[in-house]
Backbone as CSV, one residue per row, in Angstrom:
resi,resn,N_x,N_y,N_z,CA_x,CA_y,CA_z,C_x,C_y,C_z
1,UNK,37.926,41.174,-11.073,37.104,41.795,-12.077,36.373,42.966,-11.413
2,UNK,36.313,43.800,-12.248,35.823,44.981,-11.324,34.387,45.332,-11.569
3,UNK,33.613,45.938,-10.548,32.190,45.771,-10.694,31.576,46.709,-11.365
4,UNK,30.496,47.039,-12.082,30.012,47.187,-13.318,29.023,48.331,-11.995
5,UNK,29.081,49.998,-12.281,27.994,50.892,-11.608,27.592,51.553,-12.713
6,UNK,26.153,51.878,-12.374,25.308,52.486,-13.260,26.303,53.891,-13.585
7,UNK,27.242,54.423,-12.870,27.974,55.305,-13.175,29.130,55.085,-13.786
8,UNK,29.634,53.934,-14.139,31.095,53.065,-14.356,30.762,53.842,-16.411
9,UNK,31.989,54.513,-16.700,32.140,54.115,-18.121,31.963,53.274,-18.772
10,UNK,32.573,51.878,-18.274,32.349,50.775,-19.347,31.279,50.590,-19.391
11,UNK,30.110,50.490,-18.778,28.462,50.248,-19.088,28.213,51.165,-20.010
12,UNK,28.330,52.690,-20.283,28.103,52.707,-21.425,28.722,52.384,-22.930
13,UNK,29.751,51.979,-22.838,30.092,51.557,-23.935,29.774,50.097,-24.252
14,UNK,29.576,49.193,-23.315,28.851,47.758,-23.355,27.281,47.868,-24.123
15,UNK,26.749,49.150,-23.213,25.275,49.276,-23.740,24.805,49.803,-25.238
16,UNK,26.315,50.932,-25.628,26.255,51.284,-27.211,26.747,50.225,-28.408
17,UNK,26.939,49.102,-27.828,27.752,48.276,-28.683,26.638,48.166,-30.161
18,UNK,26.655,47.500,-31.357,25.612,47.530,-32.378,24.805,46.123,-31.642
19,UNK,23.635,45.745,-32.490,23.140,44.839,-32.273,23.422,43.861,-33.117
20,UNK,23.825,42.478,-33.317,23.956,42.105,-34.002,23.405,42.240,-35.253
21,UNK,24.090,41.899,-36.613,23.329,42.328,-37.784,22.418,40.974,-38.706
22,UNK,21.726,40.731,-39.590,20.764,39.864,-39.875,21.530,38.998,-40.880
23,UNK,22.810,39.555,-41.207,23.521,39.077,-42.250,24.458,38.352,-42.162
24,UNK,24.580,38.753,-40.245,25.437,37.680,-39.630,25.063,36.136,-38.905
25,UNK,24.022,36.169,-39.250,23.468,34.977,-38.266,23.673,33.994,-39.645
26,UNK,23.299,32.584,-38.955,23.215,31.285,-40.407,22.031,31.245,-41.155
27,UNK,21.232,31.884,-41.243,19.910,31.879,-42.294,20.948,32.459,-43.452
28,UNK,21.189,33.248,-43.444,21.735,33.771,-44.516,23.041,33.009,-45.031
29,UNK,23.602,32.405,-44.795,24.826,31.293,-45.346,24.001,30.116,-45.969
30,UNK,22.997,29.765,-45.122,22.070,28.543,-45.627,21.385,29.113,-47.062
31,UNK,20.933,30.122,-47.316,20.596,31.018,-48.299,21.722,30.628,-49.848
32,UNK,22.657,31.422,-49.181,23.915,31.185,-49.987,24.087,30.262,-50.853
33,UNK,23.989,29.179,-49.341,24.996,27.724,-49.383,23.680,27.518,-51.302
34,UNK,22.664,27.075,-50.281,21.505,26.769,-51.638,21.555,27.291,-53.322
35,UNK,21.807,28.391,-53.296,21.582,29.149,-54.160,23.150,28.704,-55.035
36,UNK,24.143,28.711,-54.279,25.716,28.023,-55.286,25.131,26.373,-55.535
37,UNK,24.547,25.534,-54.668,24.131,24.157,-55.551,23.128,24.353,-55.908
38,UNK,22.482,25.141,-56.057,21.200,25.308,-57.564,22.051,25.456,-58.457
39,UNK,22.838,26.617,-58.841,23.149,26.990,-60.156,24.743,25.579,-60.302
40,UNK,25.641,25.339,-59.520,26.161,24.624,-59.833,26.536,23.047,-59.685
41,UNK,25.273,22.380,-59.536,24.753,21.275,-59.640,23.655,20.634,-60.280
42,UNK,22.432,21.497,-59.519,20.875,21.310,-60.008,20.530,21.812,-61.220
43,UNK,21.015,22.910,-61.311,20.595,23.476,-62.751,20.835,22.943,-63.863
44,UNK,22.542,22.602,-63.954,22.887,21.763,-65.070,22.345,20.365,-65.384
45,UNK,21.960,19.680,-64.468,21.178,18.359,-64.508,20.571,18.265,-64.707
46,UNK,19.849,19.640,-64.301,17.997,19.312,-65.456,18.079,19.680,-66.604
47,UNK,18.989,20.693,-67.280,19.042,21.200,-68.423,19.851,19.770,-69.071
48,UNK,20.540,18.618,-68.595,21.330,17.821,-69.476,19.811,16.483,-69.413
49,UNK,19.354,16.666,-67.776,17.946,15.591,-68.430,16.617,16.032,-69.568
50,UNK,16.448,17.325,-69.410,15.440,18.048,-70.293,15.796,17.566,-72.279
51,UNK,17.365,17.992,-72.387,17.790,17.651,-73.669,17.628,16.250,-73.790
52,UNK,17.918,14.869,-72.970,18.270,13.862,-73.483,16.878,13.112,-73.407
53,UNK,15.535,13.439,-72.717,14.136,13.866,-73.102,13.480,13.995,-74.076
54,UNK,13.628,15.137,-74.877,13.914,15.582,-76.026,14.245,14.834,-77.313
55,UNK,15.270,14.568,-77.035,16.140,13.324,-77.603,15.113,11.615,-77.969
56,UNK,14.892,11.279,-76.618,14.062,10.280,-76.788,12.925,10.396,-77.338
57,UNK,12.513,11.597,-76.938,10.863,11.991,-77.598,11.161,11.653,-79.105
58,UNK,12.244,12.313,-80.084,12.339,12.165,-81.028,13.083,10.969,-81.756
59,UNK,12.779,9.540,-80.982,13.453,8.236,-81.554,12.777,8.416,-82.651
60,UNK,13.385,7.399,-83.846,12.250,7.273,-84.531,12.914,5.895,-85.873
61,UNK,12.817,5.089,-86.631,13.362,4.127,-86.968,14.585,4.359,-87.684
62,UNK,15.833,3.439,-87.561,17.219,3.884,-87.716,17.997,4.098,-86.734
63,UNK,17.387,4.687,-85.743,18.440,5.329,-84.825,19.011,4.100,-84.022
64,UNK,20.170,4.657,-83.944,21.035,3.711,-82.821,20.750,4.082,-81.555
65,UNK,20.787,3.555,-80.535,20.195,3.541,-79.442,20.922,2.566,-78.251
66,UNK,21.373,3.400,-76.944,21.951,2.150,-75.780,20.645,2.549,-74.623
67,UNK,20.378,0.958,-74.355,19.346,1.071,-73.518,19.841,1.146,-72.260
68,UNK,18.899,0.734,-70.903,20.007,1.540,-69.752,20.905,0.169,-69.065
69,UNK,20.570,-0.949,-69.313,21.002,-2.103,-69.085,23.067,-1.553,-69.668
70,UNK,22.792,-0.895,-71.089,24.099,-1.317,-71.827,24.399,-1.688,-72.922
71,UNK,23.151,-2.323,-73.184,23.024,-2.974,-74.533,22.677,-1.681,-75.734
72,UNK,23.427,-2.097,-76.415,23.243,-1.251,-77.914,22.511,-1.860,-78.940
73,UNK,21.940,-1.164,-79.665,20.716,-1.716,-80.992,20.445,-0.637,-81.464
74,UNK,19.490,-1.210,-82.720,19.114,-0.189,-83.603,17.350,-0.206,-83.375
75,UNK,16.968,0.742,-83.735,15.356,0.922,-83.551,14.703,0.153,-85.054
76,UNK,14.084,-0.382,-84.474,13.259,-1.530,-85.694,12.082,-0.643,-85.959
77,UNK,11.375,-0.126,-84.726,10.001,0.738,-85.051,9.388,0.999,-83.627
78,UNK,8.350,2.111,-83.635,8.692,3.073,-82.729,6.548,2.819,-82.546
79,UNK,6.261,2.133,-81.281,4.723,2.534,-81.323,4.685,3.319,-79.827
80,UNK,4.168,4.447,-80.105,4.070,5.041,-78.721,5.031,5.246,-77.621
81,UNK,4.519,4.968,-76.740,5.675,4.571,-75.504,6.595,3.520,-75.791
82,UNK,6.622,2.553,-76.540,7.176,1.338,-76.332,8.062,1.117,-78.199
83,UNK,9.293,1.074,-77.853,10.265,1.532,-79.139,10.772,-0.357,-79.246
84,UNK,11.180,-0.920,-80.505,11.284,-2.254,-81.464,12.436,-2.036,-81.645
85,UNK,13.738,-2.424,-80.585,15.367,-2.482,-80.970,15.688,-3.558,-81.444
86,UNK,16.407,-4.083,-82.613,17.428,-4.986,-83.017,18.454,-5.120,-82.056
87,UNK,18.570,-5.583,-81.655,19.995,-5.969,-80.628,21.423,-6.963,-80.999
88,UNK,20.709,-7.763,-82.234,21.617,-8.836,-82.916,20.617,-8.776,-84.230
89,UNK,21.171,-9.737,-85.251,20.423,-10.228,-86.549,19.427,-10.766,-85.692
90,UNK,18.613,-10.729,-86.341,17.081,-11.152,-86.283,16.978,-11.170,-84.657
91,UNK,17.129,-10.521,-84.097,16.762,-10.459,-82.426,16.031,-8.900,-81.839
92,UNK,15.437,-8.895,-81.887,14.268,-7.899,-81.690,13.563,-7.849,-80.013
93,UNK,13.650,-6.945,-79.350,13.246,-6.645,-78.018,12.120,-5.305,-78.302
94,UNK,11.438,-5.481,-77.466,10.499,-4.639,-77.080,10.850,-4.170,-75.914
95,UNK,10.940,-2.327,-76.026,11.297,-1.851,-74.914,10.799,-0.521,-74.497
96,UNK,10.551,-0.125,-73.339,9.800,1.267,-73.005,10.676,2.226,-73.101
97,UNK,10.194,3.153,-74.252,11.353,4.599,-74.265,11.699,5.161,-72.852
98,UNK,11.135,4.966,-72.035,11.680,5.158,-71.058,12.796,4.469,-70.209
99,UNK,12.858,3.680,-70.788,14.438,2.879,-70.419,15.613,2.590,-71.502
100,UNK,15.394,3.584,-72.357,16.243,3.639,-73.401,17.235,5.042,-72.520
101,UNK,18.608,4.577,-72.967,19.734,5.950,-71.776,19.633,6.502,-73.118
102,UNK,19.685,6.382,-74.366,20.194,7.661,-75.089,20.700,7.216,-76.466
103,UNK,20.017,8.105,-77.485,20.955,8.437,-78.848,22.429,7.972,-79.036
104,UNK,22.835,6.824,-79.924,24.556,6.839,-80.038,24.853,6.854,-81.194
105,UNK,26.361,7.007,-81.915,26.453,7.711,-83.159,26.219,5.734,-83.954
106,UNK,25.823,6.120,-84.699,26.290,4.885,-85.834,27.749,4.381,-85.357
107,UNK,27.620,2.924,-85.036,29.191,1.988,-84.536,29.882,1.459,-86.150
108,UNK,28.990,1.475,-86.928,29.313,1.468,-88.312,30.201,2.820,-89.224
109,UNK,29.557,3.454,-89.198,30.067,5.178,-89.617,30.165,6.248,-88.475
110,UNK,31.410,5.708,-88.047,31.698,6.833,-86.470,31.813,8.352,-87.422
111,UNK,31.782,8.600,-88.280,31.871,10.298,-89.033,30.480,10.739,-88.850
112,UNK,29.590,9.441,-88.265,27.763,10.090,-88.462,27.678,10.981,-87.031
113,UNK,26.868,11.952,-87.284,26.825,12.261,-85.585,25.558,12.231,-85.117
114,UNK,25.114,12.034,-83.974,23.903,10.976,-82.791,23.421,12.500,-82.947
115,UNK,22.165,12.363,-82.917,20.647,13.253,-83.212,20.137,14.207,-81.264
């Protein structure tokens, strides 16, 4: 290997080389990386929990309803936080809208469509 003099050509072209650029290092991929699972993961998940939110906010008596267990029923009556499902004839549960998964169409008239 040949030795490197303050007079040698190749030192200056070693010394003009660029400096690396800011766009090349990993901050900026980590940037990236984030910004593709915001919009195509995170984003959609809150916009599908925000609607089905929504949804619950507006139970109200009639509606069919699967709670998060699985079980399906109809809403008997609605106090506050805490919603009155039919689950069978005369079988009635008390349950926190908050553990209700969601709106389902009528199992009776599948032509109805879920609210």
């Amino acid at each position: 290997m040949p030795m490197l003099s303050s007079s040698s050509p190749l030192l200056g072209i070693i010394a003009e080389a660029a400096p690396p650029s800011f766009l090349s290092g990993p901050l900026p991929m980590l940037v990236l990386m984030f910004a593709v699972m915001y919009f195509l993961i995170l984003r959609p998940a809150s916009k599908q929990e925000k609607a089905r939110r929504e949804r619950l906010a507006g139970i109200k008596k009639g509606d069919h309803v699967r709670l998060t267990g699985g079980i399906l029923g109809k809403v008997a009556s609605v106090e506050g936080d805490i919603a009155v499902v039919e689950i069978a004839a005369g079988t009635k549960v008390r349950v926190l809208k908050a553990e209700l998964g969601d709106t389902i169409q009528d199992p009776a008239n599948p032509a109805a469509k879920a609210s």
